[in-house]
Residue frames as qw, qx, qy, qz and C-alpha x, y, z in Angstrom:
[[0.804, -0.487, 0.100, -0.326, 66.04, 82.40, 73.62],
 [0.081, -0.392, 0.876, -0.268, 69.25, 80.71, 75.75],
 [0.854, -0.165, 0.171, -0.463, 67.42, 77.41, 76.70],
 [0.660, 0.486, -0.567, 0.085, 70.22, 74.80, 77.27],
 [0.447, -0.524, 0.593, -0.417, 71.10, 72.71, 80.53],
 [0.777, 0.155, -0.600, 0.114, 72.92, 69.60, 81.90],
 [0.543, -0.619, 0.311, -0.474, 73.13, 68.78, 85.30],
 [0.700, 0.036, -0.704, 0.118, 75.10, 65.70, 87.16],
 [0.516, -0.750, 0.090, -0.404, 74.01, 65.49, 90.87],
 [0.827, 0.097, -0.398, 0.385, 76.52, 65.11, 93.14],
 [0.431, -0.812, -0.146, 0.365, 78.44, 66.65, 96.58],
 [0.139, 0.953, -0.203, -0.179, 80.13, 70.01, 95.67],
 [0.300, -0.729, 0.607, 0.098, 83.39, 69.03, 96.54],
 [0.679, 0.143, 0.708, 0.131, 82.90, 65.34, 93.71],
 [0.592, 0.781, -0.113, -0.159, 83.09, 67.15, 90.61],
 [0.836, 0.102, 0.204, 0.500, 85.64, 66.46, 88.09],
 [0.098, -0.448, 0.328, 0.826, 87.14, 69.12, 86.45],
 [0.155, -0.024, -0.707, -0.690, 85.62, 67.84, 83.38],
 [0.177, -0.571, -0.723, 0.346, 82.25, 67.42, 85.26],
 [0.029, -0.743, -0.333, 0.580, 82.45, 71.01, 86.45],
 [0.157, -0.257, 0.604, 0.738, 83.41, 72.17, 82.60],
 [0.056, 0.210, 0.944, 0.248, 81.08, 70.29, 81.04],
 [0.095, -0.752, -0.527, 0.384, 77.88, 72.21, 83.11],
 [0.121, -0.673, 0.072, 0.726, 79.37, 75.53, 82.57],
 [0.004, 0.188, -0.569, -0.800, 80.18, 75.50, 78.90],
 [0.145, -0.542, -0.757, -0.336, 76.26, 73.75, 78.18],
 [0.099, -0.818, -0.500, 0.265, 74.50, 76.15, 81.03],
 [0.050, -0.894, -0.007, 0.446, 76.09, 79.51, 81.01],
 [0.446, -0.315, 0.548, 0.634, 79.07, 79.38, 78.05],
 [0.343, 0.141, 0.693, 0.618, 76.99, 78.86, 75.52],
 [0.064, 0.874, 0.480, -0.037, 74.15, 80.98, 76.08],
 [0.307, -0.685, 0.240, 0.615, 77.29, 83.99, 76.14],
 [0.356, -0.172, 0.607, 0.689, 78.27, 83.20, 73.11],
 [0.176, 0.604, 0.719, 0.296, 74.91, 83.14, 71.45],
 [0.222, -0.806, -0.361, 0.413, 74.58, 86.45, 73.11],
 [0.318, -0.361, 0.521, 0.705, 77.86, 87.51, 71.32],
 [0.303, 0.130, 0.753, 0.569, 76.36, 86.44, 68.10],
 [0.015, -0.782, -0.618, 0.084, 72.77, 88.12, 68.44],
 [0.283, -0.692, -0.301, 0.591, 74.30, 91.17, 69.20],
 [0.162, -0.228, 0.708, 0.649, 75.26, 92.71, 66.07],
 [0.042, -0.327, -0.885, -0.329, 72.37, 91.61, 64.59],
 [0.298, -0.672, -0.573, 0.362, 70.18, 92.84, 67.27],
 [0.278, -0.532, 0.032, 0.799, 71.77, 96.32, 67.36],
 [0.135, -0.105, 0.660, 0.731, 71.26, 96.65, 63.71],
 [0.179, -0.510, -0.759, -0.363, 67.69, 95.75, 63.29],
 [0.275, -0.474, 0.114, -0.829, 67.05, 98.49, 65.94],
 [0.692, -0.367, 0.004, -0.622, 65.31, 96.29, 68.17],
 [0.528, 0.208, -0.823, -0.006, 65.55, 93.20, 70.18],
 [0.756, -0.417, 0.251, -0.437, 65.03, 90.68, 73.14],
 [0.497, 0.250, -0.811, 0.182, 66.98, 87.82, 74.60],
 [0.804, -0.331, -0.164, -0.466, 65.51, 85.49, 76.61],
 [0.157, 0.312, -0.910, 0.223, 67.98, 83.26, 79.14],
 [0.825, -0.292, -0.359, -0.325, 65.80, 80.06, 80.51],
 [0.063, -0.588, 0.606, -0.532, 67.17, 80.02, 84.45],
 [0.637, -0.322, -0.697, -0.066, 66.36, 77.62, 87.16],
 [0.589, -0.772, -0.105, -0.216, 65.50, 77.96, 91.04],
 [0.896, -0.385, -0.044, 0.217, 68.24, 76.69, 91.90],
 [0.320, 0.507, -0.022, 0.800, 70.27, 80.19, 90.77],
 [0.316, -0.702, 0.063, -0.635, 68.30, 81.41, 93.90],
 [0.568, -0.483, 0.509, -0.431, 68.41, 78.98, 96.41],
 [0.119, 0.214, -0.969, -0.023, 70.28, 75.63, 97.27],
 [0.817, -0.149, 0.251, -0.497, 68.06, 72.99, 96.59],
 [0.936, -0.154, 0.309, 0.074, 70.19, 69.58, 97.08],
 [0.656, -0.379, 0.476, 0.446, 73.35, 68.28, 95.42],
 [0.733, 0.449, 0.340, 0.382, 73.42, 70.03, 92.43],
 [0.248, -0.809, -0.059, 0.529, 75.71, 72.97, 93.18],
 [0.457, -0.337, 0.383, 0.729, 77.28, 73.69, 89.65],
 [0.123, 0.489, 0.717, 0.481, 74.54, 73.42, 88.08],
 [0.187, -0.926, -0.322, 0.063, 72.83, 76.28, 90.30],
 [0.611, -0.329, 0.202, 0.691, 76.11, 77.92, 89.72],
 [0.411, 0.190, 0.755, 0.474, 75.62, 77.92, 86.34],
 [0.004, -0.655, -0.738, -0.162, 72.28, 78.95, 86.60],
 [0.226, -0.820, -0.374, 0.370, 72.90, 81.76, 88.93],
 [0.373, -0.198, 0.411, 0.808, 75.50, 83.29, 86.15],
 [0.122, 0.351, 0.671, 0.641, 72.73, 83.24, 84.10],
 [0.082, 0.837, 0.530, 0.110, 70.67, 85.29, 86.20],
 [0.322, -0.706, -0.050, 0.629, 73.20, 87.66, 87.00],
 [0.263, -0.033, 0.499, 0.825, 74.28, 88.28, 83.31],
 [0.042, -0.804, -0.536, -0.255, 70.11, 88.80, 82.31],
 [0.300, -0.886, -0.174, 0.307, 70.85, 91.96, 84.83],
 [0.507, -0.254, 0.449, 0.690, 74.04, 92.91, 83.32],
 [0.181, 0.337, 0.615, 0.690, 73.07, 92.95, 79.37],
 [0.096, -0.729, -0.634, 0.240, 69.82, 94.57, 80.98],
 [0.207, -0.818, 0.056, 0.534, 71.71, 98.09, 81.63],
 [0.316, -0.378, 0.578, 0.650, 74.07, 97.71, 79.12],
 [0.109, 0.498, 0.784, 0.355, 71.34, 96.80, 76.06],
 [0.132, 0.676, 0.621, -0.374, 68.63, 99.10, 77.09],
 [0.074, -0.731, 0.063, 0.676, 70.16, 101.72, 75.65],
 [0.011, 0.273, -0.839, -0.471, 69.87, 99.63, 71.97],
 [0.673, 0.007, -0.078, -0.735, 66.46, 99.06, 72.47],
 [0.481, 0.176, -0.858, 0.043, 67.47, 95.47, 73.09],
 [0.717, -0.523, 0.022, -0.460, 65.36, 93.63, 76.07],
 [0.511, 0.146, -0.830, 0.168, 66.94, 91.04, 78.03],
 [0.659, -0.359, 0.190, -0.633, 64.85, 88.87, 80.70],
 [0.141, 0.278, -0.941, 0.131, 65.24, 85.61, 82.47],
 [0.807, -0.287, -0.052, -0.513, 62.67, 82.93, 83.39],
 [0.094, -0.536, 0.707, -0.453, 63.49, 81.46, 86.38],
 [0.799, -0.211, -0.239, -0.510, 61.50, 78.17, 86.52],
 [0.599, -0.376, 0.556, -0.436, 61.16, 75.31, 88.67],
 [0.402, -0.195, 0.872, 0.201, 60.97, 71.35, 87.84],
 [0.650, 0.457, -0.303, -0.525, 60.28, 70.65, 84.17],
 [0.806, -0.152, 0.570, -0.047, 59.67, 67.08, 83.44],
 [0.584, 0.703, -0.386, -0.123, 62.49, 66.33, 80.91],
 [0.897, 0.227, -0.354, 0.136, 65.19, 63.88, 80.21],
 [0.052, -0.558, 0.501, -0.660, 66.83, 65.54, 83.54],
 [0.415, -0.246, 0.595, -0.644, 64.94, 64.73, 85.47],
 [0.817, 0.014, -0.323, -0.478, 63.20, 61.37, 84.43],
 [0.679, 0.244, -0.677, 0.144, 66.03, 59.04, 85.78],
 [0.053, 0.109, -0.647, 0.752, 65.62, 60.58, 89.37],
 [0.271, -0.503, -0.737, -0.360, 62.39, 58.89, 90.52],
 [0.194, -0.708, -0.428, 0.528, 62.21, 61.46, 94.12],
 [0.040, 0.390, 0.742, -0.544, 61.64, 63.88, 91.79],
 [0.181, -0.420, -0.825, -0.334, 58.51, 62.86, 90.45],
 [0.341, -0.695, -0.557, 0.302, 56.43, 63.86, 93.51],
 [0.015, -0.755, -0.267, 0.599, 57.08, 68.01, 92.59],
 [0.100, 0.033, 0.540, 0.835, 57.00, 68.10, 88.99]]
């Protein structure tokens, strides 16, 4: 299971470089890599499943947090990807796309409270 994410809200066009780095290598980089490492493993044992943990906001813009839905949407496009490419290794690969989880994300941002 991929389950990793950082998020700094802000307009698109206000990222740092190190900002927009930062996202990427914690949302989508490192879940790749883990992917990398599984595989092998996976392949061997005849069997497998890899889980990426995704967010709405890979599907549709909801407010200033465009790298992070960036991020996200990498991750659902790779879940499709490995899909085809796995199947064929008995390997699953599926994404859960969820919505607001009350975590250390999202505590500091009291608007929103009101749709967790």
């Amino acid at each position: 299971v991929n389950n990793a994410g950082t998020n700094i809200r802000r307009p698109t066009v206000d990222y740092t470089a190190e900002e927009f780095s930062t996202i990427m290598a914690t949302n989508f980089d490192s879940a790749y890599h883990l992917c990398q490492l599984a595989d092998p493993l996976s392949k061997a044992s005849g069997v497998g499943s890899i889980v990426f943990i995704s967010s709405v906001a890979g599907l549709v813009s909801v407010g200033p947090v465009s790298i992070y839905a960036a991020s996200k949407a990498a991750l659902n496009q790779i879940t499709k990807n490995l899909a085809c490419e796995c199947a064929r290794d008995n390997i699953r690969t599926s994404c859960v796309t969820r919505w607001y989880i009350k975590t250390s994300l999202v505590d500091p941002h009291p608007p929103y409270q009101s749709i967790i």
